[in-house]
Structures are given as structure tokens and as C-alpha cells.
N, C-alpha and C positions, 0 to 999 in steps of 0.2 A: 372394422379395424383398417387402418390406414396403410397401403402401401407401402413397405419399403424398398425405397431406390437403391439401388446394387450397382454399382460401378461394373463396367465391362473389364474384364481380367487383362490383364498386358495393356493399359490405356490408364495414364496416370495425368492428372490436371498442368502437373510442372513438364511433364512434356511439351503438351500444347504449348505453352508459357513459351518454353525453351524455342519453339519449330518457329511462333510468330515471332522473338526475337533476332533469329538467327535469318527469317524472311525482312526483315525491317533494316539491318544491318548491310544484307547482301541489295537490296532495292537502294537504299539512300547511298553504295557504293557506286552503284551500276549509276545510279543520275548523275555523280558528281563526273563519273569519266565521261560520260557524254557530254557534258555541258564543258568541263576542262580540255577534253580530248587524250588518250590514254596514254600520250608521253608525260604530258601535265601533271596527269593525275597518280601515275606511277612515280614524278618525279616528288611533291608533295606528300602524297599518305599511302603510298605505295609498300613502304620498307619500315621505316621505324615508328610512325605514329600508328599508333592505335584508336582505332571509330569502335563505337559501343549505344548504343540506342538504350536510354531509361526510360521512366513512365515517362516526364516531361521533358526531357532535356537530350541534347547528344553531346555524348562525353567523347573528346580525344585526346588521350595521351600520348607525352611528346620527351625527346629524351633531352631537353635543355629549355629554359626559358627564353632565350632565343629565338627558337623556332614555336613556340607558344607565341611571341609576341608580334614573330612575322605572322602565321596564321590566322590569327583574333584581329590582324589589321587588314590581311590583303583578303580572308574567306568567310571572315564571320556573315555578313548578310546573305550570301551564296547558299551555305548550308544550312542557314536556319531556314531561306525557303522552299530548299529543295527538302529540309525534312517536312515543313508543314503539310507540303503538297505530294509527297511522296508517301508518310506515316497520316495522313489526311487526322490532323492534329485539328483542334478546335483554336485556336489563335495561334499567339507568337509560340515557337518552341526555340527554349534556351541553347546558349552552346557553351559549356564549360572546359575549357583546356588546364590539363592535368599535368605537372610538370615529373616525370617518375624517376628525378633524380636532382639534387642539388648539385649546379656546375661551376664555370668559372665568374659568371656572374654575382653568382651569390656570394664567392668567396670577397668579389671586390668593392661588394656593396653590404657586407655584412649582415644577407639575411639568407632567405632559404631557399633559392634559386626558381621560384616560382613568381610569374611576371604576369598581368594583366595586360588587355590590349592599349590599355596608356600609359605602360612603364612602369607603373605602381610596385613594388615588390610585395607577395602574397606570404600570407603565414604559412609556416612548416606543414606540409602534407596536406594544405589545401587546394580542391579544384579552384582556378580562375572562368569567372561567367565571364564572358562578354555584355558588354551593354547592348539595350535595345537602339537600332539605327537612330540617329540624331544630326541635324546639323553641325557641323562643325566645321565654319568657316572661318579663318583667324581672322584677329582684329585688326582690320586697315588702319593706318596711322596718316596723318598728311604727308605726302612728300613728293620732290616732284617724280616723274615717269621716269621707270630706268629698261634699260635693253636685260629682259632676263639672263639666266649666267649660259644658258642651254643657245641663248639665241646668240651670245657673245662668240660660243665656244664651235658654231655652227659657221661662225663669219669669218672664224682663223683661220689662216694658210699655214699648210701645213708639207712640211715635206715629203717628198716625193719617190716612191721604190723603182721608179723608171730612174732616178740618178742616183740609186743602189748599185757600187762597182762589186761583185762578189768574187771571193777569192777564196783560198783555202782556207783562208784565219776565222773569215766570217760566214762560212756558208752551211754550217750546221743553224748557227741563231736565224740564218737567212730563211732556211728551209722551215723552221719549227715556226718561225712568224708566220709565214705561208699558210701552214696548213691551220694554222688555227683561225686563219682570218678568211680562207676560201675554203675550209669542210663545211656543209651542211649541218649534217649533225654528230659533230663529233663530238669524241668520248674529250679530248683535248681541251679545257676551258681555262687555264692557264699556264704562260709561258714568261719563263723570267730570264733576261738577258743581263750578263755580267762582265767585266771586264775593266779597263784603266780606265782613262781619263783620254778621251779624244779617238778613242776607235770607232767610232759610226754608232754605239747604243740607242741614241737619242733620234738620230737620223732614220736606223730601223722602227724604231717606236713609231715614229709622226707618219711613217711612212705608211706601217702596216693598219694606223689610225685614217689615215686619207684614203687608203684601200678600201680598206672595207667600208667607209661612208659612199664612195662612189659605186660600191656593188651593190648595196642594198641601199637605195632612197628610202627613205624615212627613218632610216635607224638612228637611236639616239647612241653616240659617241662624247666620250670625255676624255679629252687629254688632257692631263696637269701633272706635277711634278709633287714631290713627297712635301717640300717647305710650304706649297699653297694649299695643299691637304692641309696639314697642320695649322696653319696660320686661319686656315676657311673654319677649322673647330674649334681654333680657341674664342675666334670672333663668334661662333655660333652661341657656343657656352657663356660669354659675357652677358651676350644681348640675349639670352633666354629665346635663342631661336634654331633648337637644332632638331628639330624635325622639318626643317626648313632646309637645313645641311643635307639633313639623309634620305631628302628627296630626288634633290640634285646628286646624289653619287649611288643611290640603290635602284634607280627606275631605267637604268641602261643597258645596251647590250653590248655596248664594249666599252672597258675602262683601263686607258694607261695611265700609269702613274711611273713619271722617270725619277730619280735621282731617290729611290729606295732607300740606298743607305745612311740619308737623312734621318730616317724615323729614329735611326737605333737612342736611347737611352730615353725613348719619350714615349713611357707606358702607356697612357690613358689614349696618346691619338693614337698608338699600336693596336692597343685594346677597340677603340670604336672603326681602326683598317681591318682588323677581325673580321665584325660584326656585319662590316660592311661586304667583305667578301662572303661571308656564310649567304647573306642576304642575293648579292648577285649567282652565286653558286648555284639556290635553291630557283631562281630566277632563269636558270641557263644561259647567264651571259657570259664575256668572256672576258679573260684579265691579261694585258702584258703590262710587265714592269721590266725597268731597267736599274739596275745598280751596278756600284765600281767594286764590290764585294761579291764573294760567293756566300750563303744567307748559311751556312756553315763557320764563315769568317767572320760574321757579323756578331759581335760577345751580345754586345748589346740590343740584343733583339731578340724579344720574348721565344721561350720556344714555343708558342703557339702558334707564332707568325711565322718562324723556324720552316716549322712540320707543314704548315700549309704551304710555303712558296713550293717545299720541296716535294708534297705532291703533285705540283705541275712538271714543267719542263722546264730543267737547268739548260740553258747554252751561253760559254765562253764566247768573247771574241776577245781573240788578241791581236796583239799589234801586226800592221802588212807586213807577209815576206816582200821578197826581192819583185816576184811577178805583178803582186797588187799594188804594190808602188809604183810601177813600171803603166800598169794598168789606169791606176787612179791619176796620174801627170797627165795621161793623156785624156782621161774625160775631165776633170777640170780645165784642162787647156782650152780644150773644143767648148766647154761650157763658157769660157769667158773670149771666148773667141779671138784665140792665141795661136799663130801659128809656133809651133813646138817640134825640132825637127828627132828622129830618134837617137841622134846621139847627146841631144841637150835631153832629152825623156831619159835614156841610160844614166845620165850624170846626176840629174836631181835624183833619182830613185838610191846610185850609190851614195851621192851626198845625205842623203833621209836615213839610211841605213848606219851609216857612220855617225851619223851625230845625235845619239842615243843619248838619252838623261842614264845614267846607270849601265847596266847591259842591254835595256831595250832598244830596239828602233824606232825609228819617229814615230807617228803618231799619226793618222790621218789630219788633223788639225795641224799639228807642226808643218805637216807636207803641204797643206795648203797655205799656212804663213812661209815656205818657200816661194809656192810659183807668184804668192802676193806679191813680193819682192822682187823676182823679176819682171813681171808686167808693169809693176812703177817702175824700175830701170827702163821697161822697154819707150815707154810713155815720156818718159823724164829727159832721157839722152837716148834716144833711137839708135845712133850712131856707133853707140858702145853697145846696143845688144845687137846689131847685125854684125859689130867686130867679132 
């Protein structure tokens, strides 16, 4: 009569099951932070996605198709070889992203918020596989050589924080540009500046954009304004070329964009400045914008765009008092190299102060179309500016 085999008591087959998945899981986690490094890898699949090890495949769930579709583009080869070689897998081992909730995407493409890594929309409560690597090199067309947009945008001159005058109107937005463009690794990754029309916004912008390219060589910088945004995706979308768009504005580490209050009433390019900052966000780069609104005063602007600027940092600037007027005469003067003596520096500051559109006072811009005018007087008839 034949043996029978008896199981050891307290030792169950779906244990083991359970011990080598739970080994399989914690190994293909431990490889990807070493190979990412563990701010990376925390920043990525640290919090909301979920890794999961099947027979064949690694499943990650993700809480938008979004982040499915940044993942499946920028890690799918990474983790399939670090499961093959880690799960020592007999070939390719698949990677399927799982989307565990229908978001805003799906509401505005009318499907179920589940994305492939080529944009595809996926059926309701389906995983998305990734494809196996492939070529994919777009197709060259004739045309002659052009300067890329990256090499253009590298060749700008750009204004300068050394002829930043700081006053009390502007020295909170002064200080929040700062630290977002000279912390290492700050929690800080976007700062949005607001105010009229001619207070210095743009001038801080370029400036904290020329900053930080001159601290860090090699870093990739984009400054553009909200109307070439928008005009860069409609031409994208015409010409069937906008992974070409979201190359140039997602693979940076620092992106300004001025003249913000542009976007309002223009859904779709709101919706892909979304997308795009989700994208640079999950990236750790960093964002300043400038707008003549607070993003509360803006009706027409999605509250998704809303809720995101105002997760950064708001800073006002308003118009110069009396001392930054008094301040700004005299570096303009010196910049154009004017002698300006201090009771002509007292007189344009109270003349800038008084000649207010409404109740405001001038404007830095205005103040500057002053001293314009006296230096063509000075130029013109010498004889009446030293009267």
C-alpha cells in the first residue's frame, strides 16, 4: 500500500504562494529605487500607484490615466527589465497599467478614463499593457534645416534680476522667485506672480528664468507667454504633431509662462497646461507664471487650473510707492546714463505718483516713458534741460 503524503500542520501551499509574492514585489521595488534613486522613486510609485507582481506580467495601478500614460511612456522598458532580471522570468515580462478610477480625461473624451501609452482610450475597468519596445522614430518629411525651438529659446536674452529695483510693493513676489529658483530641493515648485499691467511681472519672470540657467548649465529653460502656448497647440493639433508640442514644454526643469490671463475662456489649451504641469510636477521641475489677475479673479479659468496655481505661491505686486519711485529714477537714470540730480529724482517720482490712470500711481513702465522724455529733451535742447 502506497504512502500517503500528509501535509505538515501550520504550513499551507497559498502561504508560500503568498511569502514568494510578497518577495517579488519588495525585490522589483528595492531595484527600481536604485536604479531611480529614492527621491525618484518615492516621487513616481512611492504614494499613489500601486506595483503588484502576476504570473506573467506587473500590474500598476494608478489614480488617473494621466499618470498611466506619463508612466507607460517614460518607465515601461525600465521595469520590464528590471522585472525579467530581478523575477528571473524566462522572456519579455509585460507591464499592464491599471487606471482605478475614471477622471477628467475621460469625462472630455467621453470614455472611461483608462489611457494606453499611445493615448488610445481603454474600455471600462480594463488593464492597459504596454507594447513591447519598438522603433519609433517619426517620419522625416523634406524641408530645409531649422534652429530647434530649445536651441532658439537658449539663444534669447533675457532680462536680468541684477536690474531688479526691490521695494515694498514687490518684494514678497521678489523673495518667492528666489527661493524657488535658488532651493535645491525644495518642497516650492510653483510660484505665480500677479498684478496690473507694467509693475515689473515679466521683468521678474525673465529674470528668475536667466537665474537659474546661469546656476545650473545644462538645464533645460522655457520662457514663453500664455498666447504662444496656445497658438504652439493649435498649430500642433492642425499639423498632427503634438507629441512634438509635449516634448518641448514637458522634458524641462524650469517653465515660465507670462501673460497667464490669456488662457481664460480657452478650455482645451487649459486642459493640455493641466496636463502639462501634472507632467512637469511628477518630473520635479519647476513653474513661474505671471498674470494681471489673481487666479481667483480669473471666471474663466477652469477650476482645475484654479486649484493648481493656488497650490503654489500667490505674490502680488503692486504699483511703486513713493520710495520705489524715488529708487527706480535713479537706477534707470544710471542705466541710461543720465546724469539725474535728487531734486529732479524727487520731482519725477511725485510727478509718477500724481499722474495716476484712476487712483493708482504710475506704473513702472509709465515711470520709464517719463525719464524717456526727459532724456530726448536732454538730447534735443540741452540748453533747456540744464535750465
Amino acid at each position: 500500500m502506497a504512502p500517503v503524503a500528509q501535509s505538515r500542520p501550520g504550513v499551507r501551499s497559498g502561504d508560500h504562494t503568498a511569502a514568494r509574492h510578497d518577495d517579488g514585489v519588495r525585490r522589483l521595488r528595492d531595484r527600481l529605487s536604485r536604479e531611480l534613486g529614492p527621491a525618484r522613486f518615492e516621487r513616481y510609485f512611492g504614494r499613489e500607484p500601486r506595483l503588484d507582481v502576476r504570473d506573467d506580467h506587473v500590474e500598476i495601478t494608478v489614480p488617473s490615466a494621466f499618470v498611466a500614460e506619463f508612466i507607460g511612456r517614460r518607465f515601461a522598458p525600465m521595469i520590464r527589465r528590471a522585472a525579467a532580471e530581478e523575477l528571473r522570468e524566462n522572456g519579455d515580462v509585460q507591464l499592464r497599467l491599471r487606471v482605478e478610477s475614471a477622471g477628467a480625461d475621460s469625462a472630455a473624451r467621453g470614455g472611461t478614463g483608462a489611457m494606453d501609452p499611445n493615448g488610445e482610450p481603454a474600455s471600462a475597468g480594463s488593464s492597459v499593457q504596454s507594447p513591447a519596445p519598438q522603433s519609433a522614430h517619426p517620419i522625416e518629411h523634406s524641408r530645409p534645416p531649422r534652429v530647434s525651438p530649445r536651441a532658439r529659446e537658449a539663444a534669447r536674452v533675457l532680462a536680468s534680476l541684477d536690474d531688479f529695483v526691490v521695494g515694498e510693493s514687490n518684494r514678497l513676489a521678489y523673495a518667492a522667485a528666489l527661493r524657488l529658483i535658488d532651493a535645491g530641493e525644495s518642497s516650492l515648485q510653483l510660484v505665480l506672480i500677479h498684478g496690473g499691467c507694467g509693475v515689473g511681472k515679466t521683468h521678474l519672470l525673465q529674470g528668475a528664468a536667466r537665474r537659474f540657467r546661469e546656476t545650473r548649465p545644462g538645464a533645460v529653460v522655457r520662457c514663453t507667454t500664455a498666447e504662444d502656448f496656445t497658438n504652439a497647440y493649435i498649430t500642433a493639433i492642425r499639423d498632427n504633431r503634438i507629441d512634438d508640442f509635449r516634448r518641448q514644454y514637458r522634458g524641462l526643469d524650469l517653465l515660465c509662462i507670462d501673460d497667464a490671463h490669456f488662457l481664460s475662456g480657452k478650455e482645451r489649451t487649459q486642459s493640455e497646461l493641466l496636463h502639462t504641469l501634472d507632467a512637469l510636477k511628477l518630473d520635479g521641475a519647476r513653474v513661474i507664471l505671471a498674470s494681471d489677475e489673481h487666479p481667483r479673479d480669473a471666471h474663466k479659468l477652469s477650476q482645475q487650473l484654479q486649484s493648481r496655481f493656488l497650490a503654489g505661491m500667490v505674490a502680488r505686486i503692486d504699483p511703486p510707492d513713493a520710495e520705489l519711485r524715488a529708487a527706480l529714477v535713479r537706477a534707470i537714470a544710471r542705466r541710461r546714463a543720465l546724469l539725474v540730480d535728487e531734486s529732479a529724482v524727487r520731482l519725477l517720482s511725485d510727478r509718477a505718483g500724481r499722474s495716476a490712470i484712476g487712483d493708482q500711481p504710475a506704473s513702472v513702465r509709465e515711470l520709464e516713458g517719463m525719464i524717456t522724455q526727459v532724456e530726448a529733451v536732454s538730447r534735443v535742447l540741452p540748453e533747456l534741460a540744464m535750465g
